[in-house]
C-alpha positions, -999 to +999 in steps of 0.1 A: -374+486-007-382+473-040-359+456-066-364+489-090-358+514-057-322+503-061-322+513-096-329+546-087-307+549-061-277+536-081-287+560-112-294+589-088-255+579-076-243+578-110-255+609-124-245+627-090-210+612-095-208+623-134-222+658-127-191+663-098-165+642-120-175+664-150-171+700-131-146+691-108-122+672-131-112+664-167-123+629-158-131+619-199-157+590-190-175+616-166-202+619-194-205+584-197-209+579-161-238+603-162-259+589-193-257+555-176-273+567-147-296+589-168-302+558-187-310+541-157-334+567-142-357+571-173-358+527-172-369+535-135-397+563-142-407+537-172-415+508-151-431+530-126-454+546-143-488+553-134-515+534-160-545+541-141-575+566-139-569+595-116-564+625-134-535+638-111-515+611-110-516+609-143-503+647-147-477+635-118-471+609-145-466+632-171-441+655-149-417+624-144-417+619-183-407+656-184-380+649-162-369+622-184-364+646-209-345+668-189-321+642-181-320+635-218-314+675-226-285+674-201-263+647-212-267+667-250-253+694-232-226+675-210-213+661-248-211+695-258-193+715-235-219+738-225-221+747-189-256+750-190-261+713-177-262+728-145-292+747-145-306+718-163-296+694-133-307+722-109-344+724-124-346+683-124-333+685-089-362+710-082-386+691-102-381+659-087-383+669-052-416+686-057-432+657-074-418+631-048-435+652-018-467+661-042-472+625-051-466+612-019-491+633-003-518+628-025-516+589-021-519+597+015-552+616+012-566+597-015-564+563+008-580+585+036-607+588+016 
C-alpha cells in the first residue's frame, strides 16, 4: 500500500465514524469528525488524479471530482440538520464503488492490450 492509501482508509474511517456518531448519537463533534475525513478524501482524489490522455480515465477522473462534491454537499447538510445526508452518503457509497470496480477493470484491459 501506498503512503496516500492510508489517507483514504483513515478518511473513509472518519467519515464512516461521523455518519454513525451523527445518527446514532448527539455526539456534538460528530460533524467535525466527518468533514475531517471528507477533507481528507477530496486531498486523496486530488493527488490521485489522472493527468493523462485516455478519454475514459479522464471521465473516471471527472466522476471522483463529483464525488468530491458530494462529500462537500453532505457535510452542508450534516451542519444543517437535514436528514438528507443520508441519501447523499448512500449515492457516494454507490458512486464510489462503481468507479473503483469500473476503473480497475479498464486498467486491466488496457495493459492487455
Amino acid at each position: 500500500m501506498q503512503p496516500a492509501d492510508y489517507l483514504f482508509l483513515l478518511s473513509a474511517l472518519l467519515m464512516l465514524a461521523g455518519i454513525i456518531l451523527t445518527n446514532e448519537t448527539d455526539f456534538p463533534w460528530a460533524k467535525f469528525v466527518f468533514c475531517a475525513g471528507g477533507a481528507g478524501y477530496i486531498v486523496y482524489r486530488i493527488k490521485m488524479a489522472y493527468h493523462g490522455d485516455d478519454f475514459r480515465l479522464k471521465r473516471l477522473n471527472r466522476l471522483y471530482g463529483f464525488c468530491g462534491l458530494l462529500v462537500i454537499m453532505t457535510g452542508y447538510l450534516m451542519f444543517i440538520d437535514n436528514n438528507a445526508f443520508i441519501v447523499l452518503m448512500l449515492l457516494l457509497a454507490l458512486l464510489e464503488l462503481y468507479l473503483s470496480f469500473r476503473s480497475e477493470n479498464y486498467r486491466k484491459n488496457s495493459d492487455k492490450n
